[in-house]
Every structure is written in C-alpha cells, then in structure tokens.
C-alpha positions as CSV (number, residue, x, y, z in Angstrom):
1,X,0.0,0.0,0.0
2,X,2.9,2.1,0.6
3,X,4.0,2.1,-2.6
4,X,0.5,2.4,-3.9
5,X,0.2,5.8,-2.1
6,X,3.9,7.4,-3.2
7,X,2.8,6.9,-6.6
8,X,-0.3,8.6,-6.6
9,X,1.4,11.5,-4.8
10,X,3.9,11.5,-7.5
11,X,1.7,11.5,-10.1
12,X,-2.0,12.7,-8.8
13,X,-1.7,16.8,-9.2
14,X,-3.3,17.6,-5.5
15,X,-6.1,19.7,-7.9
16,X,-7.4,16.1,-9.4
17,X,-6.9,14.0,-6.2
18,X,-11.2,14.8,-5.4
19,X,-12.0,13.9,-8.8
20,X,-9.3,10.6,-8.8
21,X,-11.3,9.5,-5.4
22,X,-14.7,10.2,-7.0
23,X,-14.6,8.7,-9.7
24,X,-14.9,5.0,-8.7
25,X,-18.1,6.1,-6.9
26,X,-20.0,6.6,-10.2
27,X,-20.1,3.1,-11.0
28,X,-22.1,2.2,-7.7
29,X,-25.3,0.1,-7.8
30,X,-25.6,-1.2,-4.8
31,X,-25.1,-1.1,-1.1
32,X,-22.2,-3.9,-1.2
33,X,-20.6,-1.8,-3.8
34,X,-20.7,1.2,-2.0
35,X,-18.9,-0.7,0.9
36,X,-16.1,-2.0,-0.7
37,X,-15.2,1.1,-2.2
38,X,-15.9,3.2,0.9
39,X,-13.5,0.6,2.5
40,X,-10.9,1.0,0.3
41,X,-11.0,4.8,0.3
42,X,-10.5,4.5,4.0
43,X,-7.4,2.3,3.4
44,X,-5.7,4.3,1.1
45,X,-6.5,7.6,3.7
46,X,-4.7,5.6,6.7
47,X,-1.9,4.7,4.7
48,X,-1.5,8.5,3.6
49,X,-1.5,9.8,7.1
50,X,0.8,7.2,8.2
C-alpha cells in the first residue's frame, strides 16, 4: 500500500486527487458496492497519514 500511495502522490496533481477519489463512486449500484469502495477509500487515507 505504501508504494501504492507514493505513486499517486507523485503522479496525482493535488487539484485532481477529489476527482481521482470520485470517480470510482460513479459506478455504484448497490449497497455492497458502496462498501467495498468506501473501505478501500479509507485504506488508502490511513496509509496517507501514516
């Protein structure tokens, strides 16, 4: 995950990181969906803050 969150520092202008974290949300259709990729949003937060 580290490496995971480098990159996307490195190559996510901080402008477009909202839109990069949105745009998985559009393809929601249900509840379970919406977990899973609320889950992994949280993941990826922790591992930015440290």
């Amino acid at each position: 995950m580290d490496k995971l969150v480098k990159t996307c520092r490195n190559v996510i202008a901080p402008e477009r990181l909202l839109g990069f974290l949105m745009a998985p949300w559009e393809c929601l259709k249900d509840d379970e969906a919406f977990e899973i990729n609320r889950r992994g949003i949280d993941i990826f937060v922790e591992a930015i803050k440290g």
